[in-house]
Backbone as XML, in Angstrom:
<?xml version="1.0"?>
<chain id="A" units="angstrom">
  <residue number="1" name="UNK">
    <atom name="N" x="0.836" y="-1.185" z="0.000"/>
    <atom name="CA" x="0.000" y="0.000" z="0.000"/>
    <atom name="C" x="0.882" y="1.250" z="0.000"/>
  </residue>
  <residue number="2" name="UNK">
    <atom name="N" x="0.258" y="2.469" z="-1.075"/>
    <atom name="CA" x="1.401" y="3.240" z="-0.817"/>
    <atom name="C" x="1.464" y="4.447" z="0.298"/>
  </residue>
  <residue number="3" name="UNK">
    <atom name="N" x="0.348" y="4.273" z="0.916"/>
    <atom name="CA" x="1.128" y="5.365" z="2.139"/>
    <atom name="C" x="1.351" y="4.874" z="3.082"/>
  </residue>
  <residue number="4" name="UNK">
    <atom name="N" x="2.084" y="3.520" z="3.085"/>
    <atom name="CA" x="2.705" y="2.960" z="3.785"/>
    <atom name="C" x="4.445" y="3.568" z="3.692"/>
  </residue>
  <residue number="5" name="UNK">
    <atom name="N" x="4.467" y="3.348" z="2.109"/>
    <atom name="CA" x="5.590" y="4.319" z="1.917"/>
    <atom name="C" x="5.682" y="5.389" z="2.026"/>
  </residue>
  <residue number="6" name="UNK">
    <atom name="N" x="4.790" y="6.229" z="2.040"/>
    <atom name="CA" x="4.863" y="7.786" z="2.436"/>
    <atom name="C" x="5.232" y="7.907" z="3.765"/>
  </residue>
  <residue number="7" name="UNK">
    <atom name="N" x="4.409" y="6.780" z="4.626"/>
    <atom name="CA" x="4.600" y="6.859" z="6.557"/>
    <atom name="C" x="6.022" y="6.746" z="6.654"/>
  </residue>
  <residue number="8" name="UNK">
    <atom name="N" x="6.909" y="6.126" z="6.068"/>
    <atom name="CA" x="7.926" y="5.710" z="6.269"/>
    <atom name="C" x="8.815" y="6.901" z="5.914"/>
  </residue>
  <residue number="9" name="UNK">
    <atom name="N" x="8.589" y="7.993" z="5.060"/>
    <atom name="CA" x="9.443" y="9.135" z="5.167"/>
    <atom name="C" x="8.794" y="10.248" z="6.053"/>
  </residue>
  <residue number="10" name="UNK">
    <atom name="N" x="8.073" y="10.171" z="6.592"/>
    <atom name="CA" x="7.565" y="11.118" z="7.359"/>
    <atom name="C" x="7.765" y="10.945" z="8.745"/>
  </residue>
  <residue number="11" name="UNK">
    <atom name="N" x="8.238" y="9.205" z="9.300"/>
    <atom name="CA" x="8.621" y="9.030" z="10.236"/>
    <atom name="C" x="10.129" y="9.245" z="10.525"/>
  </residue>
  <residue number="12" name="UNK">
    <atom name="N" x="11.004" y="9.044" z="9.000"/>
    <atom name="CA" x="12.413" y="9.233" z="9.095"/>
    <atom name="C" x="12.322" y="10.400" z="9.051"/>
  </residue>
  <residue number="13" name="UNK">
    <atom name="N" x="11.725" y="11.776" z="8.581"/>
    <atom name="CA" x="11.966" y="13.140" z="8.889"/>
    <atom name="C" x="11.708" y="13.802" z="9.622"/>
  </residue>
  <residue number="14" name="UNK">
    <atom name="N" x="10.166" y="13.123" z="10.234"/>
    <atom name="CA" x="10.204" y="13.804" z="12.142"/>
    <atom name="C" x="10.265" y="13.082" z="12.953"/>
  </residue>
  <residue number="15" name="UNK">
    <atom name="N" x="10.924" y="12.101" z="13.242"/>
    <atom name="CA" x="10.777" y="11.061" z="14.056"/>
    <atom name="C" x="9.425" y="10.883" z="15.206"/>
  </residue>
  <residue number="16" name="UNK">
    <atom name="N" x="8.649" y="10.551" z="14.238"/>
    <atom name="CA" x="7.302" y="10.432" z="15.115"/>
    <atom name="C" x="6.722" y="9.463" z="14.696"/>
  </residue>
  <residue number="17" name="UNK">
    <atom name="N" x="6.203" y="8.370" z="14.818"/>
    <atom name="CA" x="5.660" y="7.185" z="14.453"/>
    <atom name="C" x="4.591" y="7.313" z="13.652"/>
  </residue>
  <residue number="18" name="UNK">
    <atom name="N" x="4.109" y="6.923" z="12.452"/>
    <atom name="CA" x="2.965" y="6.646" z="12.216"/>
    <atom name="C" x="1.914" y="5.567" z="11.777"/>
  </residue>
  <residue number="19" name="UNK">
    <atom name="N" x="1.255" y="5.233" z="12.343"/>
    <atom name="CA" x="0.387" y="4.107" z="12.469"/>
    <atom name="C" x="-0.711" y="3.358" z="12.000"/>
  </residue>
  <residue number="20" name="UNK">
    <atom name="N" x="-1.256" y="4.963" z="11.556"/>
    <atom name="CA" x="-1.967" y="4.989" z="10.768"/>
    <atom name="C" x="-2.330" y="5.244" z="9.334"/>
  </residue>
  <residue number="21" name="UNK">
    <atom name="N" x="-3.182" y="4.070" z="8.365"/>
    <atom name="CA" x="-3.388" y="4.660" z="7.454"/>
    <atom name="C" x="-4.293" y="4.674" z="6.420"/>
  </residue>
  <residue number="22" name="UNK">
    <atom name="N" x="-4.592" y="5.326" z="5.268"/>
    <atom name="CA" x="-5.704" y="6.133" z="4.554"/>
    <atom name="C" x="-5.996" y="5.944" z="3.041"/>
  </residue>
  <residue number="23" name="UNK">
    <atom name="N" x="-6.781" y="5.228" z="2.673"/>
    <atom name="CA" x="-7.268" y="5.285" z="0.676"/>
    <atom name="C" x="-8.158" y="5.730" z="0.685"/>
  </residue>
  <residue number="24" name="UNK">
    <atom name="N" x="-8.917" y="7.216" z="0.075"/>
    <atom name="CA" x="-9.636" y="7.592" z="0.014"/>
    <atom name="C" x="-9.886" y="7.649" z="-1.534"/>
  </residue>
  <residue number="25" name="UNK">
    <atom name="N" x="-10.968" y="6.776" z="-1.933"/>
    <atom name="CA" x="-11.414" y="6.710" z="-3.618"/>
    <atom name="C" x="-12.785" y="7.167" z="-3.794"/>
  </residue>
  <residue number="26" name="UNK">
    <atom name="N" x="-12.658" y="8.723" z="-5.264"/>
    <atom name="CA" x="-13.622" y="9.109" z="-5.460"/>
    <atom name="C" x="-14.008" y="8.840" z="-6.641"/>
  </residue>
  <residue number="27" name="UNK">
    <atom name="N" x="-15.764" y="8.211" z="-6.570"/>
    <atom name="CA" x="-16.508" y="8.120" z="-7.972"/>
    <atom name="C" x="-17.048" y="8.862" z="-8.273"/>
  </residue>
  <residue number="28" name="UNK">
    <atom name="N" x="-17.454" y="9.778" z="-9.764"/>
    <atom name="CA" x="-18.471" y="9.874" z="-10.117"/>
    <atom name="C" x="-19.321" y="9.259" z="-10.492"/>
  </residue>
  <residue number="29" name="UNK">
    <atom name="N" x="-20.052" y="9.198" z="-9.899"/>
    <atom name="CA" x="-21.350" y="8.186" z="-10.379"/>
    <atom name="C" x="-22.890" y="9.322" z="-10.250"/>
  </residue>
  <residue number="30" name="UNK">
    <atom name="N" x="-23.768" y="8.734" z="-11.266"/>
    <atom name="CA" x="-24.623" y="10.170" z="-11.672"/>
    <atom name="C" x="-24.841" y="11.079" z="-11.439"/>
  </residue>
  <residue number="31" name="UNK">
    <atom name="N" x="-23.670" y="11.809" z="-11.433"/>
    <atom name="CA" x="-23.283" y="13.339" z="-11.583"/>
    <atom name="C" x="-22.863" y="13.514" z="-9.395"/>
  </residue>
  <residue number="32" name="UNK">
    <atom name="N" x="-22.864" y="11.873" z="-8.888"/>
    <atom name="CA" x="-22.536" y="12.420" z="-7.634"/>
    <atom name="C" x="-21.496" y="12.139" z="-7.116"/>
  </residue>
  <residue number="33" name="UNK">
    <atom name="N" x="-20.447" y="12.628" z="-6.362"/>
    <atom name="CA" x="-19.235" y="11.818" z="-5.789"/>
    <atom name="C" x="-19.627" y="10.971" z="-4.894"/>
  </residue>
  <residue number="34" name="UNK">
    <atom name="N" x="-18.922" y="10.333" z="-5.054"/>
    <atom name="CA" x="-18.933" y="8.622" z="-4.336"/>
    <atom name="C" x="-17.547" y="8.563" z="-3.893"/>
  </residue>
  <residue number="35" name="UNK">
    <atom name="N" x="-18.001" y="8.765" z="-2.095"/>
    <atom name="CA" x="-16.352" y="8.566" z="-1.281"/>
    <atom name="C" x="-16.296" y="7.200" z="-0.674"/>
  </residue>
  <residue number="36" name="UNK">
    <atom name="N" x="-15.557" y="6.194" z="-0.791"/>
    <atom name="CA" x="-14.872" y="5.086" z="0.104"/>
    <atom name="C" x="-13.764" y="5.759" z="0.450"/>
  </residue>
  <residue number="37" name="UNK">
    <atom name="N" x="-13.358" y="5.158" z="1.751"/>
    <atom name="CA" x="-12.499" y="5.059" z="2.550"/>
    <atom name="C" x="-12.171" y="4.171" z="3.358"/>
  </residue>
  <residue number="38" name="UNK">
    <atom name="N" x="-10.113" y="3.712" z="3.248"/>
    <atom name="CA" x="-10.009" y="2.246" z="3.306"/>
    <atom name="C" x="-8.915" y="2.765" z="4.560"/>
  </residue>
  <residue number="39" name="UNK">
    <atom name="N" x="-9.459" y="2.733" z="5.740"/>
    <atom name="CA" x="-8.419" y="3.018" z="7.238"/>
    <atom name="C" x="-7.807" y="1.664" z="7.261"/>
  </residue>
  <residue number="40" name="UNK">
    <atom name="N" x="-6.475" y="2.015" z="7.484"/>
    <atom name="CA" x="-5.768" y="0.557" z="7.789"/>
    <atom name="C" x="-4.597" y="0.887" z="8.663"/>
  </residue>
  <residue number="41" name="UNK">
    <atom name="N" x="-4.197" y="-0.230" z="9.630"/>
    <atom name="CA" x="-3.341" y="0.087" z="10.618"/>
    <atom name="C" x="-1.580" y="-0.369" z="9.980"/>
  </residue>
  <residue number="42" name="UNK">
    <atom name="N" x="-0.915" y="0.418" z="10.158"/>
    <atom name="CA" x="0.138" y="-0.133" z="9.547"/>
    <atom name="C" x="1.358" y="-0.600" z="10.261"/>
  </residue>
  <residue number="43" name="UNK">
    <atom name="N" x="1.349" y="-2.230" z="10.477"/>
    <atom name="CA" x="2.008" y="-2.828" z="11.182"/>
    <atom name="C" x="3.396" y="-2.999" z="10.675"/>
  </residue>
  <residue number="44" name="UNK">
    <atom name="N" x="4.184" y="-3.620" z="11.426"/>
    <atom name="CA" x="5.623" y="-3.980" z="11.601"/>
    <atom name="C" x="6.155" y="-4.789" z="10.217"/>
  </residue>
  <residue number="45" name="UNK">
    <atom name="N" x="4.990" y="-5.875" z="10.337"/>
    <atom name="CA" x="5.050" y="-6.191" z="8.890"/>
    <atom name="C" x="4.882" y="-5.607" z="7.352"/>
  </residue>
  <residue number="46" name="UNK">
    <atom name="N" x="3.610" y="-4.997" z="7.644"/>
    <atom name="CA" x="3.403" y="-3.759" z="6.291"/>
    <atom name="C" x="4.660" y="-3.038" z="6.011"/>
  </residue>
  <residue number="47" name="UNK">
    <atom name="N" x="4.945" y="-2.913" z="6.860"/>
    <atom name="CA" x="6.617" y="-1.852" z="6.658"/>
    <atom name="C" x="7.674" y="-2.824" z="5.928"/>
  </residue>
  <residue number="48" name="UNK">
    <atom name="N" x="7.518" y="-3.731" z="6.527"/>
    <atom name="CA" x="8.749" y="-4.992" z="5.983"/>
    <atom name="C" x="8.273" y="-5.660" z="4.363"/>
  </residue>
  <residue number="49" name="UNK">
    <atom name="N" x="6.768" y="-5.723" z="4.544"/>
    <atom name="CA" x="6.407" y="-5.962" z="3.098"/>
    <atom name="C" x="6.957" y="-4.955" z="2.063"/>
  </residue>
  <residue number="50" name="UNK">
    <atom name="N" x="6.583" y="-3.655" z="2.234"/>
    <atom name="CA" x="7.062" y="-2.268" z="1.720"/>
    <atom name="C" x="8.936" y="-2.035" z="1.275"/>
  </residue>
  <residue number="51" name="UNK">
    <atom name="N" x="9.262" y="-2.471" z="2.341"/>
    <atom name="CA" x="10.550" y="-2.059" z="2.309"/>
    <atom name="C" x="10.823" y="-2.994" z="1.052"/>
  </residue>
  <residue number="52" name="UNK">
    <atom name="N" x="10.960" y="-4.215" z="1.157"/>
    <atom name="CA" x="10.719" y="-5.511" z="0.301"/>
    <atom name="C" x="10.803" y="-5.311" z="-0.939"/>
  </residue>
  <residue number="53" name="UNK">
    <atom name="N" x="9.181" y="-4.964" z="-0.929"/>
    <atom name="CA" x="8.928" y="-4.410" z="-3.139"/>
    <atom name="C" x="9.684" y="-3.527" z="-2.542"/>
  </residue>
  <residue number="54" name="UNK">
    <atom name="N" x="10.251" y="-2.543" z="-2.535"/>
    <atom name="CA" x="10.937" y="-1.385" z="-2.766"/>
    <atom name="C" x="12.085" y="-1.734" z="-3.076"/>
  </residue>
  <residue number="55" name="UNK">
    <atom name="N" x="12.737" y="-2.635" z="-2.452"/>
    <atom name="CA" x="14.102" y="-3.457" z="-2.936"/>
    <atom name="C" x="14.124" y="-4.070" z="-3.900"/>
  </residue>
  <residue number="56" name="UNK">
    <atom name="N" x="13.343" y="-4.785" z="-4.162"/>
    <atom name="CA" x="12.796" y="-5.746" z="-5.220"/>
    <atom name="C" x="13.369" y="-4.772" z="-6.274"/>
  </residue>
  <residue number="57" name="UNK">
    <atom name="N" x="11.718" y="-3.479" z="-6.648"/>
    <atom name="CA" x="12.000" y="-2.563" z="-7.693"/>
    <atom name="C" x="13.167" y="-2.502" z="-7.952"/>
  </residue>
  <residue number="58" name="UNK">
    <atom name="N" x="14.027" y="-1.914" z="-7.243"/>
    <atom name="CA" x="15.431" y="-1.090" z="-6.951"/>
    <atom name="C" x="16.222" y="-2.086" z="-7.834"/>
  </residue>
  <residue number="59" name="UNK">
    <atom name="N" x="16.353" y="-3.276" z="-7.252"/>
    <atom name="CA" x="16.949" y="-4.755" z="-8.154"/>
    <atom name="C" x="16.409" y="-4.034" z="-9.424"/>
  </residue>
  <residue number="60" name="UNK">
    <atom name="N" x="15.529" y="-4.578" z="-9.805"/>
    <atom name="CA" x="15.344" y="-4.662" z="-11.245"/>
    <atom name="C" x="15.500" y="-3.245" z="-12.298"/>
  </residue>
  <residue number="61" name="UNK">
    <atom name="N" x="15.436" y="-2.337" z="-11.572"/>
    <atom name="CA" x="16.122" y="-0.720" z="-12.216"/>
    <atom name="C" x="17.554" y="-1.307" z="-12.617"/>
  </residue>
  <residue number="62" name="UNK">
    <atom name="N" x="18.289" y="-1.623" z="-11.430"/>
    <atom name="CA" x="19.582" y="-0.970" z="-11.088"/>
    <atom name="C" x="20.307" y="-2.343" z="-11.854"/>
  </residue>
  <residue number="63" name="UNK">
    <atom name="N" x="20.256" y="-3.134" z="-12.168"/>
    <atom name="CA" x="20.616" y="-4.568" z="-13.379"/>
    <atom name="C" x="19.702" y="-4.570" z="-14.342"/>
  </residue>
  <residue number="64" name="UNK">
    <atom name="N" x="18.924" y="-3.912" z="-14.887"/>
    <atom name="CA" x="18.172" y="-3.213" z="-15.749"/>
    <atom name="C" x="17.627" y="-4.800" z="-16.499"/>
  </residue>
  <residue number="65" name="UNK">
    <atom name="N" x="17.017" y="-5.625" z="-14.868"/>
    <atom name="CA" x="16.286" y="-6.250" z="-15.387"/>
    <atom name="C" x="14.969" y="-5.947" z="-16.573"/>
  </residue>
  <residue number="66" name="UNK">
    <atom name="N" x="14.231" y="-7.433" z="-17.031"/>
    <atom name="CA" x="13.099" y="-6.973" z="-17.983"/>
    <atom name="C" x="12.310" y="-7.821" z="-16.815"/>
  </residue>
  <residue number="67" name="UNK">
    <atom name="N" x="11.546" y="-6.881" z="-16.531"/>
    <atom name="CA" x="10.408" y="-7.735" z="-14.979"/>
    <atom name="C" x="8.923" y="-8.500" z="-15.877"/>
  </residue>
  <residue number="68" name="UNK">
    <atom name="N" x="9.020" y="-8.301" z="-17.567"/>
    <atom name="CA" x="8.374" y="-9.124" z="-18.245"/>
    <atom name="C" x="6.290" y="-9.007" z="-18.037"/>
  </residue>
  <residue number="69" name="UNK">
    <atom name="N" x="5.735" y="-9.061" z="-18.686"/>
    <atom name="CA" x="4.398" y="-8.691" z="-18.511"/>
    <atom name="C" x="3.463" y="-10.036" z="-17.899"/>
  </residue>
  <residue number="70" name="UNK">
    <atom name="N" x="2.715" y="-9.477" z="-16.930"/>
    <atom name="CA" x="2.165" y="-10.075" z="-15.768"/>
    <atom name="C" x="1.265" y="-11.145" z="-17.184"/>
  </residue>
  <residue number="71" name="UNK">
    <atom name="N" x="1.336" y="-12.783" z="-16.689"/>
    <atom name="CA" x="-0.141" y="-13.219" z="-17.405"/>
    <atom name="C" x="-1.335" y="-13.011" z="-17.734"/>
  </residue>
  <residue number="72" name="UNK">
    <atom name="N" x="-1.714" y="-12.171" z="-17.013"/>
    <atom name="CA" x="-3.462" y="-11.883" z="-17.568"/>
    <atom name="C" x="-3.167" y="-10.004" z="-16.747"/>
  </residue>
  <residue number="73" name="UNK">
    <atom name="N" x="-3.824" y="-9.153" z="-17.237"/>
    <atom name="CA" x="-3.940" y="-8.006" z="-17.301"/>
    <atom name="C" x="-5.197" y="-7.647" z="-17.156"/>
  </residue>
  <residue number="74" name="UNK">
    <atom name="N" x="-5.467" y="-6.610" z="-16.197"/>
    <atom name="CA" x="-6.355" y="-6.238" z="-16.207"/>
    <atom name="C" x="-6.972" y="-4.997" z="-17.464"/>
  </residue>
  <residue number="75" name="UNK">
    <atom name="N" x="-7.918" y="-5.192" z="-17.820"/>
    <atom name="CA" x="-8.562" y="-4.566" z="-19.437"/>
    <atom name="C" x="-8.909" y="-3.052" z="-18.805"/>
  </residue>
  <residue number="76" name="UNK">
    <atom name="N" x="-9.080" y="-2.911" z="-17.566"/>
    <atom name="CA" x="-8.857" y="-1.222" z="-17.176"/>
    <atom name="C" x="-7.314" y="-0.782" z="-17.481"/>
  </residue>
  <residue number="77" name="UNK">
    <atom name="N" x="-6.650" y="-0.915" z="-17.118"/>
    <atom name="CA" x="-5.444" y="-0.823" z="-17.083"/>
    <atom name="C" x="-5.291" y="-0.094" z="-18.211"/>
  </residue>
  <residue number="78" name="UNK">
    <atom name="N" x="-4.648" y="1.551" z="-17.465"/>
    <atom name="CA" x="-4.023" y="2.746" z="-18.432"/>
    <atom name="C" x="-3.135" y="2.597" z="-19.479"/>
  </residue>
  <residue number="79" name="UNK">
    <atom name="N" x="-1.803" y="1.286" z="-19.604"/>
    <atom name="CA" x="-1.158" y="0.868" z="-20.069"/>
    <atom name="C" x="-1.967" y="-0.299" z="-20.966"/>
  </residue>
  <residue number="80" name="UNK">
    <atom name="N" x="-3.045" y="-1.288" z="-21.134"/>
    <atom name="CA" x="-3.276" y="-2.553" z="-21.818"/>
    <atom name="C" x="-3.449" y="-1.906" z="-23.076"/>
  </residue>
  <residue number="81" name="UNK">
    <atom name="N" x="-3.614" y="-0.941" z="-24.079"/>
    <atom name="CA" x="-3.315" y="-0.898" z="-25.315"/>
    <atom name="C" x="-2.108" y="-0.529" z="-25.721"/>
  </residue>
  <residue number="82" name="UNK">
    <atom name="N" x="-1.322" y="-0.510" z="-24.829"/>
    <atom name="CA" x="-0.035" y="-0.294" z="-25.584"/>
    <atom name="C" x="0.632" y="-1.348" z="-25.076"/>
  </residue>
  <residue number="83" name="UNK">
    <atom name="N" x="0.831" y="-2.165" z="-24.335"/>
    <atom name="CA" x="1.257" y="-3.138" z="-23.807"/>
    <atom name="C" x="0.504" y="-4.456" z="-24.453"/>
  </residue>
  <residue number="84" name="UNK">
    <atom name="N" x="-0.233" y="-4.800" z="-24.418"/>
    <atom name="CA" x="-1.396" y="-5.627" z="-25.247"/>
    <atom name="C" x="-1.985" y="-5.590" z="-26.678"/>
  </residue>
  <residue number="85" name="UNK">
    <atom name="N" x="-2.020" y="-4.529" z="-26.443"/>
    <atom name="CA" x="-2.772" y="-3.656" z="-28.167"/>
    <atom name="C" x="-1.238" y="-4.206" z="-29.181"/>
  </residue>
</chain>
């Protein structure tokens, strides 16, 4: 999740913990906004998951791996006509 990664520089720049955290997704739907909101606590692990892909990524930049296209794609997806198409 990514403000898991955001918590994580905001705790290294004020050293203050943070614990908590926030997805707030807006729809339009007939002509009205439509708010969800996804509170989630962000544990010891979330951080370690995070740190993780972040390394991961970093690998595959920095040996300029090809991380190769996922088996099935989702057909929303901003990228599937140029990647697929």
């Amino acid at each position: 999740m990514a403000p898991t990664g955001y918590a994580l520089v905001l705790e290294s720049l004020h050293e203050t913990p943070v614990d908590l955290g926030c997805v707030i997704y807006l729809n339009l739907v007939e002509g009205k906004i439509m708010v969800k909101k996804d509170l989630f606590f962000m544990s010891d692990e979330l951080r370690r998951w995070w740190v993780e892909e972040r390394d991961s990524k970093l690998e595959i930049v920095s040996e300029k791996k090809d991380p190769q296209r996922p088996a099935k794609c989702d057909a929303e997806c901003v990228y599937y006509s140029t990647c697929r198409g």
